[in-house]
DSSP file (Angstrom, degrees, kcal/mol; ACC not computed):
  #  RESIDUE AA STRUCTURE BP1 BP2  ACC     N-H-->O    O-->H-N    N-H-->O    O-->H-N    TCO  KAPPA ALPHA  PHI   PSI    X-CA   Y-CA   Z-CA
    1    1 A X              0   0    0      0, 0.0     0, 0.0     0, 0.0     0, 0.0   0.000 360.0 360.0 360.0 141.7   10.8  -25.5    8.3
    2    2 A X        -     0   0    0      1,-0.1     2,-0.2     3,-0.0     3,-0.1  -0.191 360.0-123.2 -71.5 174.4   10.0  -22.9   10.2
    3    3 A X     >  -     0   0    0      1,-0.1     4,-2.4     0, 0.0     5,-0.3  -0.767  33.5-118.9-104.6 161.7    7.8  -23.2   13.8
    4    4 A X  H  > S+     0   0    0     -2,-0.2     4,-2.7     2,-0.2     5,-0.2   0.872 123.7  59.7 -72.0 -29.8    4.3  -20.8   13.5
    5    5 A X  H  > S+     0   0    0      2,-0.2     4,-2.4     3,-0.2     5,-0.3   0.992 102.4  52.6 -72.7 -47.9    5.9  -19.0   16.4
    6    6 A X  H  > S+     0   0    0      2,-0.2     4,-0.8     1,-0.2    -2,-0.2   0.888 114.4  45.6  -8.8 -91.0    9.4  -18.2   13.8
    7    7 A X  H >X S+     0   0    0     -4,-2.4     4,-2.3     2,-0.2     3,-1.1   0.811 108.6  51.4 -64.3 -38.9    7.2  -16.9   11.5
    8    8 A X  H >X S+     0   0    0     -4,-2.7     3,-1.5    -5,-0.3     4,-1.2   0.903 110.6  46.5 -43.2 -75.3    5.1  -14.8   13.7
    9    9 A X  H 3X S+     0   0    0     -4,-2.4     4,-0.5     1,-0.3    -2,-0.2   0.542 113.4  54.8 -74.2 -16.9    7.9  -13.1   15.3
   10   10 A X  H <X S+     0   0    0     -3,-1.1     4,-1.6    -4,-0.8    -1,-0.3   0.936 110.9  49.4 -82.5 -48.1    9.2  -12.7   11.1
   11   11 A X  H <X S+     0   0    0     -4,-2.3     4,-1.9    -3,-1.5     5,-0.4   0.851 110.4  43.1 -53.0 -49.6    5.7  -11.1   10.4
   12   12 A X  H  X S+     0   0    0     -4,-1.2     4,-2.5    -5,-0.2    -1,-0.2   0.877 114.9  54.5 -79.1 -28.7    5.6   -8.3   13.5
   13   13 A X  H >X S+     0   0    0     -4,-0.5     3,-1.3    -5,-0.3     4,-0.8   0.834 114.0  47.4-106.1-106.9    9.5   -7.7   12.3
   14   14 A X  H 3< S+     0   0    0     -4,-1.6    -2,-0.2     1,-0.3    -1,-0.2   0.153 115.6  35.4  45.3 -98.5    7.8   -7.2    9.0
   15   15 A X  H >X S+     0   0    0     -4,-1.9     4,-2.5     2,-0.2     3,-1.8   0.755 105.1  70.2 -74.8 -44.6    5.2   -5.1    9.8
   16   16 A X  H XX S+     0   0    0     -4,-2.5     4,-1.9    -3,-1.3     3,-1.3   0.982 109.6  44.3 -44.2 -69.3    7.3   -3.0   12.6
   17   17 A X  H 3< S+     0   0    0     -4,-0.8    -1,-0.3     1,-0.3    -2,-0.2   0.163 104.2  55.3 -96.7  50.9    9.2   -1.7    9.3
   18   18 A X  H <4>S+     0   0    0     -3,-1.8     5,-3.1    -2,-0.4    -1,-0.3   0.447 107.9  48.4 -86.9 -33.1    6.9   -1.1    7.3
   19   19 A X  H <<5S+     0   0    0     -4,-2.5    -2,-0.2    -3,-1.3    -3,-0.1   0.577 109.4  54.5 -71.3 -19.2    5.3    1.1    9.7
   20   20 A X  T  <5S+     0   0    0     -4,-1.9    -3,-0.1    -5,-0.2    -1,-0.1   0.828 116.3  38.7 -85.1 -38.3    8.7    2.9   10.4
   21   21 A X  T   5S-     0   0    0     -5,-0.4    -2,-0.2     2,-0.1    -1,-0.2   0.570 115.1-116.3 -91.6   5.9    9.1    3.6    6.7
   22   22 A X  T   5 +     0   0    0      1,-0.2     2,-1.0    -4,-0.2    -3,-0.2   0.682  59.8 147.8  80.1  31.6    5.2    4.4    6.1
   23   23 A X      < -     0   0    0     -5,-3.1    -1,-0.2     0, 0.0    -2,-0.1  -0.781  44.5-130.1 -97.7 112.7    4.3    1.5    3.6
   24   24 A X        +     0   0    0     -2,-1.0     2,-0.2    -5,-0.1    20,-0.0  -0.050  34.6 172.8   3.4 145.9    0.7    0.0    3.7
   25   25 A X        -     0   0    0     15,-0.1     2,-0.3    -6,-0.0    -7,-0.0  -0.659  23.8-145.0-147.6 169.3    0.6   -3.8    3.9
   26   26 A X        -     0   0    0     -2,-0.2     2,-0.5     2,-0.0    11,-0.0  -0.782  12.1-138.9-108.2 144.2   -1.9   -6.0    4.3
   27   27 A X        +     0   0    0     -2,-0.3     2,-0.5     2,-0.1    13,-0.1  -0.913  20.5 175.0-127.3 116.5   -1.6   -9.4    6.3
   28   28 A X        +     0   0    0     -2,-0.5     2,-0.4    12,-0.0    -2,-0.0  -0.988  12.3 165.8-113.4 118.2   -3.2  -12.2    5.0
   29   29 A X        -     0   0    0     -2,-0.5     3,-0.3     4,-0.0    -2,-0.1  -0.878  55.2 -96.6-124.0 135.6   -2.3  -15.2    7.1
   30   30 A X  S    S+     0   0    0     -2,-0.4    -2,-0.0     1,-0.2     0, 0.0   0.851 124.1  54.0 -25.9 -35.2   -4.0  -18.8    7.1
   31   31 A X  S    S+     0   0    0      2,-0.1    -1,-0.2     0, 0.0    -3,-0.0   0.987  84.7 109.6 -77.9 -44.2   -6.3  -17.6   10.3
   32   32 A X  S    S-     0   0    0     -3,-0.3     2,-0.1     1,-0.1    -4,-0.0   0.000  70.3-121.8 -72.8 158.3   -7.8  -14.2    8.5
   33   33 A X    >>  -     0   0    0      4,-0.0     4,-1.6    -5,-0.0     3,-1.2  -0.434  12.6-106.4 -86.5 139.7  -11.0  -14.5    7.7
   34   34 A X  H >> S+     0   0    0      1,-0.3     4,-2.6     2,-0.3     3,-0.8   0.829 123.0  48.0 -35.5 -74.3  -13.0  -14.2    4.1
   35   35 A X  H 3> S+     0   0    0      1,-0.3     4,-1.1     2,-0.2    -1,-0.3   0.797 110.7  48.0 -69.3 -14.1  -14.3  -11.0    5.1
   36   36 A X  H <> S+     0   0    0     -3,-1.2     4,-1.4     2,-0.2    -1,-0.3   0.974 111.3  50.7 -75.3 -47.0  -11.0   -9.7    6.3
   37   37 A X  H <X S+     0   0    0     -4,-1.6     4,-1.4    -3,-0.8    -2,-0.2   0.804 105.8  56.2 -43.3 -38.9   -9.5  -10.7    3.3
   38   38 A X  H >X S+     0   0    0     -4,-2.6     3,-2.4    -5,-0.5     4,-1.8   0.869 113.0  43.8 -48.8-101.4  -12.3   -9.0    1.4
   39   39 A X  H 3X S+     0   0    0     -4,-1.1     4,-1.8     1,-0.3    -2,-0.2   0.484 108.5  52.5  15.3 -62.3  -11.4   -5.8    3.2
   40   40 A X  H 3X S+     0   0    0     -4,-1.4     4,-1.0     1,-0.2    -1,-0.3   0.654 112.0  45.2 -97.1 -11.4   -8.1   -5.9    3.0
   41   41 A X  H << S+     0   0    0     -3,-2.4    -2,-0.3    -4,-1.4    -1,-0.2   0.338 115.5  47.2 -61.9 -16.9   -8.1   -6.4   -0.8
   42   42 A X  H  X S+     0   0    0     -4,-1.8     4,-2.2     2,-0.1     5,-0.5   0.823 110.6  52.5 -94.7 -36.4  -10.7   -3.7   -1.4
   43   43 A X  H  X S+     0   0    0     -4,-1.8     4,-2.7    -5,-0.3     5,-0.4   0.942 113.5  44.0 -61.5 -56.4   -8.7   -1.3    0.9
   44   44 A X  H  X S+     0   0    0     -4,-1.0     4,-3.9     1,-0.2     5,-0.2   0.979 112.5  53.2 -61.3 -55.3   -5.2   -1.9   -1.2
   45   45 A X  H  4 S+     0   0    0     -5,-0.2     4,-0.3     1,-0.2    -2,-0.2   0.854 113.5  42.3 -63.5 -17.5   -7.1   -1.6   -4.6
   46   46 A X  H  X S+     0   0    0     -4,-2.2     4,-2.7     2,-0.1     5,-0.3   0.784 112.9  51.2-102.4 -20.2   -8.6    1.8   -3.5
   47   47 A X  H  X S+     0   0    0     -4,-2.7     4,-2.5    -5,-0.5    -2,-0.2   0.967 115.8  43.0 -49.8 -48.4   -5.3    3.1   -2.0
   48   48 A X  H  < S+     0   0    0     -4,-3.9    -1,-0.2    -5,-0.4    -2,-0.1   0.706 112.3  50.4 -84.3   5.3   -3.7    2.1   -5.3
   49   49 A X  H  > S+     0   0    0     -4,-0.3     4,-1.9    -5,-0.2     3,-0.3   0.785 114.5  49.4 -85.5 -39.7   -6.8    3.7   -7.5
   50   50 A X  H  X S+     0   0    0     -4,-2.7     4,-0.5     1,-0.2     5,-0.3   0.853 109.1  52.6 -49.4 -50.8   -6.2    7.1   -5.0
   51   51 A X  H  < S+     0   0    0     -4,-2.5    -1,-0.2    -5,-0.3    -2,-0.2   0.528 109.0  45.2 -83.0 -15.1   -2.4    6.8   -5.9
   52   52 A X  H  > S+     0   0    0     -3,-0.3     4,-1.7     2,-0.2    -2,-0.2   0.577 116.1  50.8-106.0 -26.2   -3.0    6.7  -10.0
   53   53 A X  H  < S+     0   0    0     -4,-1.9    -2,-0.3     1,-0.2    -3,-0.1   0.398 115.0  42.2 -94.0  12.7   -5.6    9.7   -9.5
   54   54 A X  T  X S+     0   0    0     -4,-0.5     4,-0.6     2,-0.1     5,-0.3   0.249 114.2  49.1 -24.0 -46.9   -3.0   11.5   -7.6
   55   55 A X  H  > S+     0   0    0     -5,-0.3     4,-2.4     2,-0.2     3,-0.4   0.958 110.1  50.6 -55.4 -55.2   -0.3   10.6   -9.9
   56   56 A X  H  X S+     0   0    0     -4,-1.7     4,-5.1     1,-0.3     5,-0.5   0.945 111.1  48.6 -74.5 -48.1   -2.3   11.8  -13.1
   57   57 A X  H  4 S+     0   0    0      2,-0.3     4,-0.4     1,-0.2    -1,-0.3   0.599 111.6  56.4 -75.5   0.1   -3.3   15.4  -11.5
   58   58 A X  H  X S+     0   0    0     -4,-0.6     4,-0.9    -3,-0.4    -1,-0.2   0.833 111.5  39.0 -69.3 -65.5    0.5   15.6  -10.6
   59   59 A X  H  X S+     0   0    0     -4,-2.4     4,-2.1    -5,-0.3     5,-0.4   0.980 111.0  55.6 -67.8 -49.2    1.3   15.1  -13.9
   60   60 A X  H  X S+     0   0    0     -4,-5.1     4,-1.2     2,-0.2    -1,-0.2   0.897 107.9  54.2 -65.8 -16.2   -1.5   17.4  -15.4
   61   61 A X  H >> S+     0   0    0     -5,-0.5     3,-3.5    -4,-0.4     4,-0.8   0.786 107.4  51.5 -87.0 -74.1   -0.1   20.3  -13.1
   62   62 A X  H 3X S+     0   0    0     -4,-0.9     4,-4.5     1,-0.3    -2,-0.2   0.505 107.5  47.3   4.1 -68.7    3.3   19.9  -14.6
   63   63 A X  H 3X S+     0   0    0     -4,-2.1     4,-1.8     1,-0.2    -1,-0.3   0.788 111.4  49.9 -73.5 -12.9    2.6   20.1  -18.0
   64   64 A X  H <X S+     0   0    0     -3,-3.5     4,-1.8    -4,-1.2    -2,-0.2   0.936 117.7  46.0 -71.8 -40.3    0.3   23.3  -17.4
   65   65 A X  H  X S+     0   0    0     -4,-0.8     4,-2.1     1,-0.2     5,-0.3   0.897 114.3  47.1 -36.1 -48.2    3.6   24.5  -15.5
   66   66 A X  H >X S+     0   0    0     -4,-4.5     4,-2.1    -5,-0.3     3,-0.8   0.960 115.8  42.8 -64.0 -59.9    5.6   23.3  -18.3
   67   67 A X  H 3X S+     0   0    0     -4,-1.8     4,-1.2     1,-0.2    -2,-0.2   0.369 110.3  56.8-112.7 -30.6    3.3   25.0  -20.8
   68   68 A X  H 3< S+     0   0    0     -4,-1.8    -1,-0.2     2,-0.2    -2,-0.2   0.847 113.4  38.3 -73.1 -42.8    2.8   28.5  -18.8
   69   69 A X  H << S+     0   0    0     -4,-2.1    -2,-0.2    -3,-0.8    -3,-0.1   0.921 103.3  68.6 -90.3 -26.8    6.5   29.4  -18.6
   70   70 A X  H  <        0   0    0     -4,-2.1    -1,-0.2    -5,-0.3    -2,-0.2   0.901 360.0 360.0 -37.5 -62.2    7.0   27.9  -22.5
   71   71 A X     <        0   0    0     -4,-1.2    -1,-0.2     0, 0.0    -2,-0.2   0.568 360.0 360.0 -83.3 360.0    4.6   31.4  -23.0
């Protein structure tokens, strides 16, 4: 089993590359608090609502693209 200090030091080594490669996370750990957990679960669910309405106007210029040079 690991000691809480182990797993800290696994968590910043974590989060260090996630931040080098640009990914979001969230940290939910035993200490954070209900409303930080709130937070950080409303904050991921509107990143990923942002990222499917980005996605869909991606796609809807494409198929006008598609559809422009088709005339």
């Amino acid at each position: 089993m690991k000691s809480a200090f182990e797993g800290s030091v696994a968590l910043t080594a974590l989060a260090a590359e996630a931040r080098r490669r640009g990914i979001t996370y969230g940290h939910l750990v035993g200490e954070t608090t209900f409303e930080e957990r709130e937070r950080i679960i409303r904050e991921y669910q509107e990143e990923k609502r942002e990222e499917k309405r980005r996605g869909r106007e991606a796609a809807g210029r494409e198929k006008k693209q598609k559809k422009k040079e088709k005339d």
